[in-house]
Structure formats: structure tokens, C-alpha cells
C-alpha positions as CSV (number, residue, x, y, z in Angstrom):
1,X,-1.5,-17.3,17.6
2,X,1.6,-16.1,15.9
3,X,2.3,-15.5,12.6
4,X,5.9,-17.0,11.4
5,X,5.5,-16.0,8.2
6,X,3.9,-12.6,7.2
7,X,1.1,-12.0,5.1
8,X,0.7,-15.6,5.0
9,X,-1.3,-16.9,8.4
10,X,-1.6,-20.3,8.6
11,X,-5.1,-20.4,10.0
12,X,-7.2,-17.5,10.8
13,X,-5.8,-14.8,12.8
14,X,-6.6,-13.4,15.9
15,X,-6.0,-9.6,14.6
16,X,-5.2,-7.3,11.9
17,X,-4.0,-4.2,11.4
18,X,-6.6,-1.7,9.4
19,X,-6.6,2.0,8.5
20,X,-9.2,3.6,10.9
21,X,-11.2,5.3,8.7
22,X,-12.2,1.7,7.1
23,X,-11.8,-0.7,10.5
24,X,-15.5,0.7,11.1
25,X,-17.3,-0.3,8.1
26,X,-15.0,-3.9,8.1
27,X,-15.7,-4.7,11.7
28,X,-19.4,-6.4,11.6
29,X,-17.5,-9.2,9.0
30,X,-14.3,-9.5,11.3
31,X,-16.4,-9.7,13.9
32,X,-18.1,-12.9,12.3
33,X,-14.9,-14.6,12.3
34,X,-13.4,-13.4,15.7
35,X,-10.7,-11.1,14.4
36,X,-9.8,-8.3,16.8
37,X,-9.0,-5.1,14.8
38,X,-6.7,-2.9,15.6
39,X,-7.0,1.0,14.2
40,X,-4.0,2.7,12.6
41,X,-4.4,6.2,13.7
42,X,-4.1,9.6,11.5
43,X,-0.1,10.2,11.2
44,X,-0.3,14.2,10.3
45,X,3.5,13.8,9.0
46,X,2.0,12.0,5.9
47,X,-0.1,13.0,3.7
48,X,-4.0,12.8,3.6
49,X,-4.6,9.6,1.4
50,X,-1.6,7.5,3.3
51,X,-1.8,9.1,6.9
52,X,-3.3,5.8,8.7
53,X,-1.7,3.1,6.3
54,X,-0.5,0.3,8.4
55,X,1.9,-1.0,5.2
56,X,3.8,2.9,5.2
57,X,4.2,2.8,8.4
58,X,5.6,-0.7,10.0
59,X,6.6,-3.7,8.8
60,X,6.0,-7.3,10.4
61,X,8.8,-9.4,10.5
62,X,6.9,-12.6,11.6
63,X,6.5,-13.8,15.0
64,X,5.6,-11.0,17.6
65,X,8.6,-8.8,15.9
66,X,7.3,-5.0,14.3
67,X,9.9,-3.2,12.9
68,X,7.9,0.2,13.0
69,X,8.8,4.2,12.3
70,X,10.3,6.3,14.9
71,X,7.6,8.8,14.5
72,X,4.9,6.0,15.0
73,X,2.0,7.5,17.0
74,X,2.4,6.7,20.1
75,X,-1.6,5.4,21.1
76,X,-0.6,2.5,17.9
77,X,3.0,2.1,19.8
78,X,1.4,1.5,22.9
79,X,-0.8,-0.8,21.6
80,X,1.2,-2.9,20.1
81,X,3.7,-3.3,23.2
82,X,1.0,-3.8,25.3
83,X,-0.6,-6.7,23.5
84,X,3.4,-8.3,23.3
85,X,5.1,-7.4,20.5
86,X,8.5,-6.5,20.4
87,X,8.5,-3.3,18.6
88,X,12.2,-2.2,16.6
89,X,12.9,0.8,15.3
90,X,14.1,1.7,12.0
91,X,16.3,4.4,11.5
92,X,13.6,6.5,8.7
93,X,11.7,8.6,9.9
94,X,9.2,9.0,7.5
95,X,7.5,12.1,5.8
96,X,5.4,13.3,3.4
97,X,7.1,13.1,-0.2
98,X,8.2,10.5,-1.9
99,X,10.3,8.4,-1.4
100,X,10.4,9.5,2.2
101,X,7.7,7.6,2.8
102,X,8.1,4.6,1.3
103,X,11.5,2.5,3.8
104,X,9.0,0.2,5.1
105,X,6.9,-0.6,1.8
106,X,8.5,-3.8,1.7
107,X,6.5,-6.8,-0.1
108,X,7.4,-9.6,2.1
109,X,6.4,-12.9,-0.5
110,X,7.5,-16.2,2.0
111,X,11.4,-16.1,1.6
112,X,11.5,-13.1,-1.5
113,X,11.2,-9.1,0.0
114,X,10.2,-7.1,-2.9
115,X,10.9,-3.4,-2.8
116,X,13.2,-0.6,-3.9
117,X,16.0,-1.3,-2.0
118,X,17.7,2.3,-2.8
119,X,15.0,3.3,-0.1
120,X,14.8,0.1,2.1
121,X,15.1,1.6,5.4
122,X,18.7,-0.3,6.8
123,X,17.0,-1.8,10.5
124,X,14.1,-3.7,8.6
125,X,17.6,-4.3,5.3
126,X,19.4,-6.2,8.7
127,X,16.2,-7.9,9.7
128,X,15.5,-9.4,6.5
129,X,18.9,-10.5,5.9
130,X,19.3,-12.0,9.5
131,X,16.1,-13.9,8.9
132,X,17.8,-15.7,5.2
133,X,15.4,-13.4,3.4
134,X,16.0,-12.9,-0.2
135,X,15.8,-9.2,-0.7
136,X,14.7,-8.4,-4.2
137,X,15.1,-4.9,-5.8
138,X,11.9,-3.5,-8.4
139,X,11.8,0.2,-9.0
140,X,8.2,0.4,-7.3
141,X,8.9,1.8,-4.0
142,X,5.5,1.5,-2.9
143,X,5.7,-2.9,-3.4
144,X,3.7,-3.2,-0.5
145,X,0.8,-1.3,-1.5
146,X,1.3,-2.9,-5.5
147,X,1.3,-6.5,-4.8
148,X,-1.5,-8.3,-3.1
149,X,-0.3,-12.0,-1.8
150,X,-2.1,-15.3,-2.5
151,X,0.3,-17.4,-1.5
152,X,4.2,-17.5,-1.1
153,X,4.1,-18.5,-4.8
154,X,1.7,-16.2,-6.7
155,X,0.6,-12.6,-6.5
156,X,-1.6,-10.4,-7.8
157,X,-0.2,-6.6,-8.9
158,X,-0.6,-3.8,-11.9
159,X,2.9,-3.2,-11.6
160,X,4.4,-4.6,-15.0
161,X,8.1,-4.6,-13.8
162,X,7.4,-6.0,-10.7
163,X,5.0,-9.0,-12.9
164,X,8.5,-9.5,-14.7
165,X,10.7,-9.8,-11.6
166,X,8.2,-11.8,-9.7
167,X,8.8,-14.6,-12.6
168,X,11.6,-15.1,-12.8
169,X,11.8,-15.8,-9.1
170,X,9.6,-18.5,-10.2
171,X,6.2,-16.9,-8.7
172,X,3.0,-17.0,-10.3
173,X,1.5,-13.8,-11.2
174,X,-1.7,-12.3,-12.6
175,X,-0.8,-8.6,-14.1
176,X,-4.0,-6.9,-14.2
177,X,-4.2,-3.4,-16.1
178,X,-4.0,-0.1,-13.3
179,X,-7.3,-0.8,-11.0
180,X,-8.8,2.9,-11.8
181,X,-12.1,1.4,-9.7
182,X,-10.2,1.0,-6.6
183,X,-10.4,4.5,-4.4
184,X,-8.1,5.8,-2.3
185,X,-9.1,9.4,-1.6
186,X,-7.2,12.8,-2.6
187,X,-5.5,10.3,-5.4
188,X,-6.7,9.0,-8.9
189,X,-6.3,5.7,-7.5
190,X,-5.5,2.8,-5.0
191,X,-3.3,-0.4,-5.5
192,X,-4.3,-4.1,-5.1
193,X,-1.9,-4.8,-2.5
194,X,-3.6,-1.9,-0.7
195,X,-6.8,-3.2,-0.6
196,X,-6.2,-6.5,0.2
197,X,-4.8,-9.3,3.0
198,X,-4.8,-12.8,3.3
199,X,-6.7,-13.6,7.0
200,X,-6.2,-17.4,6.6
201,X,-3.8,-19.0,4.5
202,X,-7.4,-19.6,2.3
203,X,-9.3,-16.5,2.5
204,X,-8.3,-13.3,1.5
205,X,-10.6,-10.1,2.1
206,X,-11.0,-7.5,0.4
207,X,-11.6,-3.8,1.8
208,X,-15.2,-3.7,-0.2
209,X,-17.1,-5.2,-2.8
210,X,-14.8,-7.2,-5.4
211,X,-17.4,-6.6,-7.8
212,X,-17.0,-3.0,-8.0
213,X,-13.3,-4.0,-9.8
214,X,-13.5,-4.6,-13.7
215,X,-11.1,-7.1,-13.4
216,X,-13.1,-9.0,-10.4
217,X,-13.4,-12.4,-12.8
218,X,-9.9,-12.5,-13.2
219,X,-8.8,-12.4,-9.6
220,X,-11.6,-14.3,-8.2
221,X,-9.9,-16.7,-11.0
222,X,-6.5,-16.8,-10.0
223,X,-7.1,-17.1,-5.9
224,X,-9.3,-20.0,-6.5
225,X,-6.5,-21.6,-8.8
226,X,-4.4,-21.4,-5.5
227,X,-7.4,-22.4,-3.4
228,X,-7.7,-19.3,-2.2
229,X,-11.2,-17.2,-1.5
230,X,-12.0,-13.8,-1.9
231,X,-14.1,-12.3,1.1
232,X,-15.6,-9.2,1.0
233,X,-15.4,-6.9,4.1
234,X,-18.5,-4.9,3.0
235,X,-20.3,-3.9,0.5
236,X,-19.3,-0.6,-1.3
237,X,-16.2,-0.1,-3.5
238,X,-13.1,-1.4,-2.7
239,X,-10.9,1.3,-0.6
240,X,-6.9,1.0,-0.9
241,X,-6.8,1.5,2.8
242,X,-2.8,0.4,3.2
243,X,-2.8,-3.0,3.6
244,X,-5.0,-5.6,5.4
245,X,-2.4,-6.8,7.5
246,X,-2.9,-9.8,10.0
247,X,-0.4,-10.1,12.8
């Protein structure tokens, strides 16, 4: 089953991209609902906390079309081609400081791309604009990782001038204080976005235990308002692990 329209499966997928060092503990519940994972190795040109971070390191266009890194490991590569995607490079290669790392970041919200577009790597800029997409420019470079998508109309982020842009491009938004309670290791911190991906247009999991967030009420809230439900991958604290991504 393709996916036109990423983030935003119509029904659920057959596979998603996952961080390896979380696909493990996510796999019995992915299982349940036939979802093939596929691991996003250790990438030693980026640092520690983002080295296997699907959302740093490719960007789905929709369809079977990746535009990925140069410097993507080649056992991922592989995979991917061998599966039938159509892989495209960009022209960034990434490392490890900022914002070298950050050309693929893109929040892709239906027909709006979110990102720092200073930094938007110019193969996946050509993509977007060949596919009508409107590309919108926030000074959050990391947009992927700080925006988690409901729907092509409303988002979840902590990101206050992204919450501002995001509204007036008529999208509903719940702008919930920093998430101090989500982990992503060697850093003070993890992003919503990061921990998060829709795997049917009505079910979005969660890498963890939503109930380990203070602000769990709220966003268990606003999904359902979109008829949306949250589903917990397993049961520990939530783990920005780069994106739940289903392709």
C-alpha cells in the first residue's frame, strides 16, 4: 500500500521507519497490527542522540519516492531499494552540528512543508515545489522533530513560532509548554514530533507511555477532537526516537 500523502496514511500501513534502538521494545505492538518495521541504523557522522533518526536523515515525498542523504548507510539504502522505492539524493551531506544536520527536517503538513528554508536541502526544495507544495519558512530547523501531525489540519508542537505560523495557514494547533518528560538520551530533552507518527489516518502511536507526559490530557484531548487515537507502543517513557514514520 502506498502512501500519497506523507505522515498521513490513509489506512494502516504496511511499514514504518523506527530508530533501532526503540524498533525492539515497539515491535510486539506493531506486530499486533501487521506493521513490518524497518531499523534506522547508527549513522557515526551524527551525533549520539540523533545518529539513527529516520526524520534527520531522509524525507518521504509520498508514493514510493525517498529523497534520502548521500551519506545514508548503505544496509538502510539497500533496504529501501530493495523493497521498491525509488531513492533520490539530495545534495547535503549531513553532519554533526547544527544546522548541518537539519536539510531534510522538513514538516511535511498535507500541501504546507514547514521548515527553515535557509537550510532546506535544494533536491528535496525541487521536489516539494514540483509536487504544488507550499513551502513555509519557521526559524525551527529541526520542524520535523517539533511538530507531531494529527491530521493535514492540526498539529501538536512546543514550538511557539511555529504554533503562530501554523495559524495563520489556517491549521489547528495545540502549543503545549517544552515536554521536559520526553527523553532523548545525551540531551535535556526530546520533541513531540520526535516521538510520534500517525500509522492510520486514526491512530497515532506513541514511542512509550503517553502517561509519563504532564501534558498527556491535553493531547489525548486534541487527537480525539480530530478523531484521532493515541496508541502506546510500550509501556515506559516516551523516547524522541526521530520520528515514527510510516511509508
Amino acid at each position: 500500500m502506498s502512501i500519497n500523502i506523507p505522515n498521513l496514511p490513509s489506512v494502516i500501513t504496511n511499514r514504518v521507519l523506527l530508530d533501532t534502538r526503540v524498533a525492539i521494545k515497539c515491535s510486539q505492538t506493531l506486530k499486533l497490527y501487521e506493521i513490518e518495521i524497518i531499523p534506522v541504523p547508527k549513522h557515526d557522522f551524527l551525533t549520539a542522540p540523533v545518529a539513527s533518526h529516520p526524520d534527520i536523515l531522509l524525507h518521504h515525498l509520498g508514493n514510493e519516492e525517498i529523497i534520502i542523504s548521500p551519506n545514508l548507510h548503505p544496509e538502510l539504502r539497500n533496504k529501501l531499494s530493495s523493497i521498491g522505492y525509488t531513492l533520490v539524493e539530495g545534495m547535503s551531506v549531513l553532519s554533526s552540528k547544527y544546522p548541518n544536520n537539519i536539510a531534510y527536517n522538513v514538516a511535511r503538513v498535507g500541501g504546507k512543508a514547514f521548515h527553515n528554508l535557509k537550510y532546506t536541502d535544494p533536491t528535496l526544495m525541487y521536489y516539494l515545489k514540483r509536487n504544488n507544495i507550499k513551502c513555509i519558512h519557521v526559524p525551527q530547523g529541526y520542524s520535523k522533530c517539533s511538530i507531531c501531525i494529527i491530521n493535514k489540519d492540526a498539529i501538536i508542537t512546543s514550538d511557539k513560532k511555529i504554533a503562530e505560523v501554523a495559524r495563520e495557514n489556517q491549521i489547528d494547533v495545540l502549543l503545549l509548554p517544552p515536554q521536559k518528560d520526553i527523553l532523548l538520551h545525551g540531551l535535556d530533552y526530546g520533541f513531540i514530533g520526535g516521538a510520534t507518527g500517525l500509522i492510520s489516518s486514526n491512530l497515532l502511536a506513541i514511542s512509550g507511555n503517553i502517561s509519563h507526559l504532564s501534558s498527556f490530557v491535553e493531547i489525548q484531548s486534541f487527537a480525539n477532537k480530530h478523531g484521532v487515537k493515541v496508541l502506546n507502543l510500550f509501556d515506559e517513557p516516551v523516547v524522541d526516537c526521530g520520528s515514527i514514520i510510516a511509508i
